[in-house]
Legacy VTK file of the C-alpha trace (Angstrom):
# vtk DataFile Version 3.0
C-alpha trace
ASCII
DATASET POLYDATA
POINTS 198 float
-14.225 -17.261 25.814
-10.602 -16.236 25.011
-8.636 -14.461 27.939
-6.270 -11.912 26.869
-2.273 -12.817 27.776
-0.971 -10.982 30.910
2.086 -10.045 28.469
2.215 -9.885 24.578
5.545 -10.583 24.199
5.002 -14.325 23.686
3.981 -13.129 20.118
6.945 -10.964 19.594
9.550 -13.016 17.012
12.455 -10.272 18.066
11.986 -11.534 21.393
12.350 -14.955 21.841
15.017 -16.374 22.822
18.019 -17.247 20.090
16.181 -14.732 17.938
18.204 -14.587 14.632
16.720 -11.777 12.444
18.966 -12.844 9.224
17.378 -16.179 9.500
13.597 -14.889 10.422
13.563 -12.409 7.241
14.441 -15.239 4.934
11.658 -17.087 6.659
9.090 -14.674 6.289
10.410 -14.480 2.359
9.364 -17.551 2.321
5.940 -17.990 3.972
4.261 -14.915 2.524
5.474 -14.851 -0.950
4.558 -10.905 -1.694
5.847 -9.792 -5.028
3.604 -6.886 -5.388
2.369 -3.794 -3.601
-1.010 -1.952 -4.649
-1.618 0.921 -3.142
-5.370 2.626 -3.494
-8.262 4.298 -1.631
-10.117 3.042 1.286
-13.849 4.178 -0.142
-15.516 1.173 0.357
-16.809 1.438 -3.314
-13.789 0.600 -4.323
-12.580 -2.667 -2.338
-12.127 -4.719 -5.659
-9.230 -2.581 -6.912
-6.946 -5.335 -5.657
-8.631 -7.810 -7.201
-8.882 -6.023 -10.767
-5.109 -4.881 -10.148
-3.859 -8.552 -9.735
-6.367 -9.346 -12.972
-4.739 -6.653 -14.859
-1.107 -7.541 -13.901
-1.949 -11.419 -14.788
1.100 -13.175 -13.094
-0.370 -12.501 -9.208
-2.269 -14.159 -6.592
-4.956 -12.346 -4.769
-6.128 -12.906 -2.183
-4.984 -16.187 -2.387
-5.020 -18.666 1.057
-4.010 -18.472 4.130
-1.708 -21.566 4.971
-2.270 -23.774 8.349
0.101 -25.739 9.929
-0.304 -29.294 11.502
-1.494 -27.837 15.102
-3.818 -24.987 13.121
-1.907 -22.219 13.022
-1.536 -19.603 10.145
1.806 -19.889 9.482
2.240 -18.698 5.513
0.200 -17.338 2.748
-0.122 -18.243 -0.875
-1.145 -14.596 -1.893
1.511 -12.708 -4.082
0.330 -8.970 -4.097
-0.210 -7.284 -0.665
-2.427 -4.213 -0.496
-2.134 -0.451 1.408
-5.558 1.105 1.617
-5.140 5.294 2.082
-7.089 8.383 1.728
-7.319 8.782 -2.288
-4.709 6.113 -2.683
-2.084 8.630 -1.853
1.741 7.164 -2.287
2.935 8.818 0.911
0.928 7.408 3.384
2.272 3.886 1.860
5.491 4.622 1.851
7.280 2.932 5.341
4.549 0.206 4.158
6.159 -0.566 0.665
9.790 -0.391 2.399
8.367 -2.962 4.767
7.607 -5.397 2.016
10.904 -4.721 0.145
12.884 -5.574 3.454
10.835 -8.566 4.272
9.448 -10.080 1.125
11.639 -8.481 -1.667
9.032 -6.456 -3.730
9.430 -6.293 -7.507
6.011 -4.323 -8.810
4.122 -1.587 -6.791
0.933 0.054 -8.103
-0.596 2.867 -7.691
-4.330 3.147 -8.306
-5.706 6.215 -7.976
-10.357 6.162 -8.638
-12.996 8.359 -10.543
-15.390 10.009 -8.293
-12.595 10.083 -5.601
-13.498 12.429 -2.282
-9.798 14.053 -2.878
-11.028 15.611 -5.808
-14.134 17.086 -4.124
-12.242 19.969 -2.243
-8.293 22.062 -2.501
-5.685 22.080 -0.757
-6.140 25.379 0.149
-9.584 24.536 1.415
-8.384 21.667 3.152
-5.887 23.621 4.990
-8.205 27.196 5.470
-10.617 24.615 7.181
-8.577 23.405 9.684
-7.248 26.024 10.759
-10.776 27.308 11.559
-12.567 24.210 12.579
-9.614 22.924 14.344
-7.474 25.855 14.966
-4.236 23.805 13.727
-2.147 24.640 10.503
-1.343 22.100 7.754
0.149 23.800 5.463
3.743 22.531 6.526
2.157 19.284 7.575
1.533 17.170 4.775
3.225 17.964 1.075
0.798 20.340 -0.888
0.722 17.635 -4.234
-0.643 15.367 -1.975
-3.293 16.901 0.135
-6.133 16.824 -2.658
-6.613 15.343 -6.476
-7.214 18.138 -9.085
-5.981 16.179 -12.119
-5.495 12.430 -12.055
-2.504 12.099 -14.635
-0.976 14.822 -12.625
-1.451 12.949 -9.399
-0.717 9.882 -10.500
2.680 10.820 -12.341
3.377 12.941 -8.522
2.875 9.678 -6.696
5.190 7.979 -9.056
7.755 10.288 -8.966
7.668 10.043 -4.933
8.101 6.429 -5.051
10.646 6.260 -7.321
12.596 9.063 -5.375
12.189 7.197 -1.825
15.544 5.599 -0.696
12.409 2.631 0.712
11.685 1.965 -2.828
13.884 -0.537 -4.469
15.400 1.094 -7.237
14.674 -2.212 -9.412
10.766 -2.447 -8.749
8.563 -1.797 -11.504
6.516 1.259 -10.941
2.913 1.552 -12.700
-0.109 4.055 -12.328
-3.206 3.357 -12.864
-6.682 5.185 -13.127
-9.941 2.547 -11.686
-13.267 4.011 -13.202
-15.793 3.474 -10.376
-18.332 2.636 -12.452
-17.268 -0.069 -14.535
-14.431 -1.090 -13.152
-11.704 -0.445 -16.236
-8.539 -0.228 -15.268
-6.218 1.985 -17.253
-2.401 2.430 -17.214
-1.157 6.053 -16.753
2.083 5.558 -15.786
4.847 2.761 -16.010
8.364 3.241 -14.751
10.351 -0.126 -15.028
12.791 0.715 -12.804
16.457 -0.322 -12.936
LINES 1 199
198 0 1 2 3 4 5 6 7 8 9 10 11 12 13 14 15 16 17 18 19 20 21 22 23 24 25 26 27 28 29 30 31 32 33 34 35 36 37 38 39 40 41 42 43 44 45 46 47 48 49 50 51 52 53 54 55 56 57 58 59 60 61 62 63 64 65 66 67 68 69 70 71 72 73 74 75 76 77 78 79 80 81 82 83 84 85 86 87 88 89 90 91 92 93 94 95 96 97 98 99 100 101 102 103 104 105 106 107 108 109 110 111 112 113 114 115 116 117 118 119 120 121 122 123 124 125 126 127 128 129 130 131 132 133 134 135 136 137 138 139 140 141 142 143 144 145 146 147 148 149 150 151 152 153 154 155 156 157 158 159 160 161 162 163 164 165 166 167 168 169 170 171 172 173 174 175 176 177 178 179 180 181 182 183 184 185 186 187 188 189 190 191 192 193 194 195 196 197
């Protein structure tokens, strides 16, 4: 049976002592060799997105193998495309994640998939937000931005997602953008959207 450790800190990097944080990013750059961002829905009908994403972009690895060192521990990764699973596959709940991966691995493609059949596209905004503020008695209208609270047109959503990435400061302004549109039942990918970047 494992016991849990009194203190976590042991498995903090920042704090151990002689911490360098130039030298542990470059480290991490080169352990987990993430290229590649997809971001898409967490519907469990749709966990091979990532799968058919790295397919469809043909130069990644997913999900690729978890590397060990001498004593057993997971020290690295071969896997090239790391994933964000949101609501509807919505870019601004992956946003801090894709600056993340820029800062630490140096990210050069992120995708947004976005699915047929999605549960975004089952309700409005303005449903959304009347409900809560019924069944909850709290207002979201000033919460969340209204272009991403529900799907109504997937070109249209797609293209908004894109244009919020490529507007973050997070984003690198030399990553490779792309859209995409995953038909749930037969798996086709198609491109919407690509935005090379700088």
């Amino acid at each position: 049976m494992n016991t849990v450790p009194a203190r976590f800190s042991e498995f903090v990097f920042s704090a151990q002592p002689g911490f360098d944080e130039p030298t542990m990013r470059e480290a991490f750059s080169h352990a987990v060799p993430l290229k590649s961002i997809v971001i898409y829905c967490y519907d469990p009908r749709v966990r091979e997105i990532p799968g058919a994403v790295a397919q469809f972009l043909g130069d990644q690895v997913y999900p690729g193998e978890v590397v060990f060192n001498e004593t057993g521990n997971r020290v690295g990764s071969t896997t090239t495309m790391g994933t964000v699973s949101v609501a509807a596959g919505r870019a601004v709940d992956a946003l801090r994640s894709v600056t993340v991966g820029e800062f630490l691995f140096g990210i050069e493609t992120v995708v947004v998939v976005h699915h047929s059949n999605c549960g975004a596209t089952s309700y409005s905004t303005d449903g959304m937000i009347t409900a809560f503020r019924h069944e909850h008695g709290a207002d979201l209208s000033r919460v969340y931005d209204r272009g991403s609270i529900s799907i109504t047109d997937y070109e249209a959503s797609l293209k908004y997602d894109t244009d919020l990435l490529r507007a973050s400061p997070g984003v690198p302004r030399h990553a490779e953008i792309l859209g995409l549109f995953y038909n749930t039942d037969t798996g086709e990918l198609t491109e919407v959207i690509r935005n090379k970047g700088e």
